[in-house]
C-alpha positions in Angstrom: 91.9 -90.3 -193.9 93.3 -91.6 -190.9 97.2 -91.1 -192.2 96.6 -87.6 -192.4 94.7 -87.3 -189.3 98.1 -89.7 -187.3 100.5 -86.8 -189.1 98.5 -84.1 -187.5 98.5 -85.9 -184.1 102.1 -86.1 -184.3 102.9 -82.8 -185.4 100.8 -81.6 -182.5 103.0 -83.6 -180.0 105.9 -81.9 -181.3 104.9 -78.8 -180.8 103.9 -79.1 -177.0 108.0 -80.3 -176.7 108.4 -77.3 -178.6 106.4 -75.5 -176.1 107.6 -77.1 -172.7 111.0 -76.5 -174.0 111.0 -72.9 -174.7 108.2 -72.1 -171.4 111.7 -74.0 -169.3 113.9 -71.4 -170.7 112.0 -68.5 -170.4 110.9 -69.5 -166.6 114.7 -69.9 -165.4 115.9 -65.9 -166.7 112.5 -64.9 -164.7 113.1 -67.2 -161.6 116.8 -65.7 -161.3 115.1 -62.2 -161.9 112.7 -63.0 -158.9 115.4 -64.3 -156.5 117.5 -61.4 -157.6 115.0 -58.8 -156.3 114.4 -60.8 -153.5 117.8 -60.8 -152.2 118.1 -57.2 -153.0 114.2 -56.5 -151.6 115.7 -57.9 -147.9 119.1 -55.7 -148.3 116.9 -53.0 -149.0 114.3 -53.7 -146.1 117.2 -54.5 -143.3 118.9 -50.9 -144.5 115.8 -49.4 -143.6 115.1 -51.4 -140.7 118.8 -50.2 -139.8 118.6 -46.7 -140.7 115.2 -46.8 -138.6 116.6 -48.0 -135.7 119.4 -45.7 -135.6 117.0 -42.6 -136.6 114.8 -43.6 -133.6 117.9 -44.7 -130.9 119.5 -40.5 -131.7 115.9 -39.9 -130.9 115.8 -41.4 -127.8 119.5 -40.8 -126.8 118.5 -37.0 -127.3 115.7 -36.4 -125.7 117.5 -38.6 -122.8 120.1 -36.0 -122.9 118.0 -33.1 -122.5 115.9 -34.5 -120.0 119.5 -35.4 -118.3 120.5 -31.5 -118.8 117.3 -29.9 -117.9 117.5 -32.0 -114.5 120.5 -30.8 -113.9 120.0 -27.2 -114.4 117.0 -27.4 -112.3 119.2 -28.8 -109.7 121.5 -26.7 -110.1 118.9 -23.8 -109.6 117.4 -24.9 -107.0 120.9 -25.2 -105.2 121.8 -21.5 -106.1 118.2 -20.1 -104.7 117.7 -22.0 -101.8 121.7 -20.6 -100.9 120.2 -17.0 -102.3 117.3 -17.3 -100.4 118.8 -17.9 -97.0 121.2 -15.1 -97.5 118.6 -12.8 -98.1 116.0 -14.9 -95.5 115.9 -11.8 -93.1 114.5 -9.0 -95.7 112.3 -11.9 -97.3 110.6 -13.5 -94.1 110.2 -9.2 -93.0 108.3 -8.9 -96.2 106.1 -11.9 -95.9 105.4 -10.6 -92.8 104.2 -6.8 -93.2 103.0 -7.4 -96.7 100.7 -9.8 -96.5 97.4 -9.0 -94.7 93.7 -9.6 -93.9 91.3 -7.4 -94.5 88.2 -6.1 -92.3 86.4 -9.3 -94.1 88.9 -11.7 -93.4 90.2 -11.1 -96.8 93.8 -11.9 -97.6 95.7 -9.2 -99.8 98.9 -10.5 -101.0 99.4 -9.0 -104.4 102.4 -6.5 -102.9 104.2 -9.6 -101.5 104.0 -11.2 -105.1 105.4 -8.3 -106.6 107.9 -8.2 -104.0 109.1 -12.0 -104.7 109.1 -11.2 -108.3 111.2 -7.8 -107.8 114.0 -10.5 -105.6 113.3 -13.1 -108.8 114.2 -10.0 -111.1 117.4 -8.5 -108.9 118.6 -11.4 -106.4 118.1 -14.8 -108.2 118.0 -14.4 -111.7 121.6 -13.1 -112.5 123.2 -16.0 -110.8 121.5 -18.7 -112.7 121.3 -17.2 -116.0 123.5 -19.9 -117.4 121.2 -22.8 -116.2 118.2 -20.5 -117.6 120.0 -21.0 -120.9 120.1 -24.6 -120.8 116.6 -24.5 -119.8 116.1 -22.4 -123.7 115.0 -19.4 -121.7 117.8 -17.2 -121.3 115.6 -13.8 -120.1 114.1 -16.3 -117.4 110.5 -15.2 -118.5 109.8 -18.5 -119.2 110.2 -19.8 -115.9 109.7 -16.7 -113.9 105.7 -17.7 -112.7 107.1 -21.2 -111.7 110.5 -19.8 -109.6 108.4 -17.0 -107.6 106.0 -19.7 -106.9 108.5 -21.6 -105.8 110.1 -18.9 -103.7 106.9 -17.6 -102.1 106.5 -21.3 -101.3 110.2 -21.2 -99.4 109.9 -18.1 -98.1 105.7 -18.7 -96.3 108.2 -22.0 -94.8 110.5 -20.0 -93.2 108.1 -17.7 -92.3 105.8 -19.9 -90.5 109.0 -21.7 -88.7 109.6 -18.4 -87.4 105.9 -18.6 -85.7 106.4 -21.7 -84.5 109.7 -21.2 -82.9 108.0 -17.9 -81.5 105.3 -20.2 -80.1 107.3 -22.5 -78.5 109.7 -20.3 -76.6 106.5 -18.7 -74.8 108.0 -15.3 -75.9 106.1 -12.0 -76.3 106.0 -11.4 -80.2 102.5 -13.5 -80.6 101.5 -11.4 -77.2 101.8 -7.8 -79.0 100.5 -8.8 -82.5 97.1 -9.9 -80.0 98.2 -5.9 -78.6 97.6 -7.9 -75.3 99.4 -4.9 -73.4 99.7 -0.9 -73.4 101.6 1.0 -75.7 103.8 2.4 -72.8 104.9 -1.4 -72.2 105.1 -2.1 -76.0 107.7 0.7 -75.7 109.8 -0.7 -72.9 109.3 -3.8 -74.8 111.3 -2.5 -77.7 113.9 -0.4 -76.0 115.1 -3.5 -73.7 115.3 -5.5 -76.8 117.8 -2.8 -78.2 119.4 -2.6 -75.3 120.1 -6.3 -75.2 121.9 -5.7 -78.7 124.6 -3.5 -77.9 122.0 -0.5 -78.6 123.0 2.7 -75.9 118.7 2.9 -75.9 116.5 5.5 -73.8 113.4 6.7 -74.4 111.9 10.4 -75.2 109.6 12.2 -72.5 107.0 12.0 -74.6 105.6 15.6 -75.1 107.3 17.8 -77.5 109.2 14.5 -79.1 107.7 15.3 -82.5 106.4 11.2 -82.5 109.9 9.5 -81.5 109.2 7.1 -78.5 112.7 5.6 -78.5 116.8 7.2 -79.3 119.2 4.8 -79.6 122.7 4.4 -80.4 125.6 2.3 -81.5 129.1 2.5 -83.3 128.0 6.0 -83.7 124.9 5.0 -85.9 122.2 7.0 -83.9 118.3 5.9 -84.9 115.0 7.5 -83.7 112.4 4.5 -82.9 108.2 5.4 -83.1 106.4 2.2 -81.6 102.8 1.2 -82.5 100.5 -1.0 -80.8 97.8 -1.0 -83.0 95.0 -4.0 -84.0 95.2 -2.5 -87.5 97.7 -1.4 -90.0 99.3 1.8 -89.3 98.4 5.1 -91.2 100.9 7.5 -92.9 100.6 10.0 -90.1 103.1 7.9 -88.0 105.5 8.1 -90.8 105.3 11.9 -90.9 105.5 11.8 -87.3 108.7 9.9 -86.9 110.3 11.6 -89.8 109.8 15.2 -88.0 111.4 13.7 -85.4 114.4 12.5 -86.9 115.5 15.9 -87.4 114.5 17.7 -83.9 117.1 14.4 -82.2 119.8 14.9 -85.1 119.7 10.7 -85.9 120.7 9.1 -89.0 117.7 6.7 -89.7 114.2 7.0 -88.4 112.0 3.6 -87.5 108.5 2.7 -87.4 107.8 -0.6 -84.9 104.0 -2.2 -85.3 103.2 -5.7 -85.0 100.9 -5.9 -87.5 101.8 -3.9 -90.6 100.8 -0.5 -92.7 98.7 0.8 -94.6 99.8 1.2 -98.4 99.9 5.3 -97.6 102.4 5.1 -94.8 104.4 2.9 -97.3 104.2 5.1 -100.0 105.2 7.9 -97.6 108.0 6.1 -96.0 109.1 5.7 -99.8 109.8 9.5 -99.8 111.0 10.0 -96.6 113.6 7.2 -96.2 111.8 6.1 -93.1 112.4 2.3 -92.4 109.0 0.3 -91.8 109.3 -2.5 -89.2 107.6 -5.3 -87.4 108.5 -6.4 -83.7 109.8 -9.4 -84.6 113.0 -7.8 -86.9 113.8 -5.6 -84.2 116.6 -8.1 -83.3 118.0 -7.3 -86.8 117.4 -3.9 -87.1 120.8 -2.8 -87.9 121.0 -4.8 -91.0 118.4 -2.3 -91.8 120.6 1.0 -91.8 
C-alpha cells in the first residue's frame, strides 16, 4: 500500500513541473502581447493628445484672427465716420438742433432726428465702409445699423452740445433769442447784420405788402428772400406759405425761414413741397451751403 501510494505522490510532482512549465510559456506570448499594446496604447494616446492640441491651437489661432480682423474693421469704421461725420457736421448738428424738441409737458420728441441719423447711416456712411461691413459678415450693414446710428447720434448730441457751450462762453446772442429775450423787429436786424457780415448785399422789406419776407439778400448773383421768427414755440406752416408767396413777388432763387427754436411737423411737410429751406439762428452763418 504505501508503494503505490509513493508512485502517485511522485507522479503528482511531475505533473506540477509539467504545469509550471507550460503556465511559463504561455505567460511570456501574453506578457509580450501586453507590452505590445501598451507601447502601441501610448502612440495611440500621444496622437490624440497631438491631434487635440493642434485641433484646439487652429481653434484658438482663429478665433484670435477674427477677433484681430473684426477690431480692425471697427477701427477702420470708426475712422471713415468720424472723417464722414465732420464733413457733413453742419447739416447734422442743424438737424439735432430743429428736430429734436420738448413738448408742452416737458416731453422730448426725437423720433424725426433718429430717422434722420438713420437716413445719413443709409446714404452718407454706409457706402464707404461696405468693405469693413463685410468683414464684420454683414455686408447690407443691417446688422450693425442700431449700433452705428447710436453711435452717430451719440457724436453728433457732442458736437452739438460743444456748439452750446462755445455759444455760452463767447457771451453771444444765439442763447439770447432761443429765451426770445428781444422783439421780432431786433431779431430781424439781428439776422440781416449777420448776412451782411458774410459778404451778403442784405436789406430789409417795408414790411406791408412784403407777402411775409422780412429780409432780400444777395450774393454772387444768388438772391434769397429771408422770413424771421421770434417765437417761444415751434413755427406753424403758415410762415412757410408766407415766405414762399414771397419768393415770387421779389424774383429770388431760394426762400428761408429763420426761428430759434424749430417747426412744427406741418411747416416741414409744407416746406417739403415748396422747396423752402427751414433754418435755425445759429446756421445763419452757413446759410449758403444751404442753396
Amino acid at each position: 500500500m504505501r508503494v503505490g501510494r509513493r508512485r502517485n505522490s511522485d507522479s503528482g510532482m511531475a505533473y506540477l513541473v509539467l504545469g509550471f512549465v507550460a503556465l511559463g510559456l504561455i505567460i511570456r506570448p501574453i506578457e509580450a502581447v501586453v507590452e505590445y499594446v501598451k507601447m502601441h496604447g501610448v502612440i495611440i494616446t500621444a496622437a490624440s493628445l497631438l491631434s487635440a492640441a493642434a485641433i484646439l491651437a487652429w481653434i484658438i489661432q482663429n478665433r484670435i484672427s477674427r477677433s484681430m480682423r473684426r477690431k480692425s474693421a471697427y477701427n477702420h469704421i470708426s475712422r471713415i465716420a468720424e472723417h464722414t461725420i465732420e464733413q457733413y457736421k453742419l447739416p447734422l448738428v442743424s438737424k439735432r438742433r430743429t428736430l429734436v424738441t420738448k413738448g408742452e409737458y416737458g416731453q422730448i420728441s426725437n423720433r424725426r432726428y433718429i430717422r434722420e441719423i438713420c437716413v445719413f447711416y443709409e446714404h452718407a456712411l454706409r457706402p464707404r465702409i461696405t468693405y469693413y461691413l463685410v468683414r464684420l459678415d454683414d455686408a447690407d450693414g443691417k446688422k450693425h445699423k442700431d449700433f452705428f446710428c447710436r453711435q452717430i447720434r451719440r457724436r453728433v448730441n457732442e458736437l452739438y452740445n460743444e456748439e452750446l457751450t462755445k455759444s455760452d462762453s463767447v457771451g453771444d446772442d444765439f442763447t439770447r433769442w432761443e429765451r426770445c429775450e428781444g422783439t421780432g423787429h431786433e431779431f430781424e436786424e439781428w439776422c440781416a447784420n449777420r448776412l451782411r457780415a458774410l459778404g451778403w448785399n442784405a436789406f430789409k422789406t417795408k414790411g406791408s405788402g412784403d407777402g411775409g419776407g422780412d429780409i432780400v439778400a444777395e450774393r454772387n448773383g444768388i438772391k434769397i428772400i429771408v422770413q424771421c421768427k421770434l417765437y417761444r414755440d415751434r413755427v406753424a406752416n403758415k410762415a412757410v406759405q408766407e415766405v414762399f408767396t414771397a419768393k415770387a413777388i421779389y424774383g429770388t432763387h431760394y426762400a428761408f425761414v429763420v426761428a430759434p427754436n424749430g417747426y412744427q411737423i406741418s411747416a416741414r411737410k409744407a416746406a417739403g413741397v415748396t422747396g423752402v429751406r427751414l433754418i435755425s439762428h445759429r446756421d445763419i452763418d452757413n446759410i449758403e451751403s444751404y442753396v
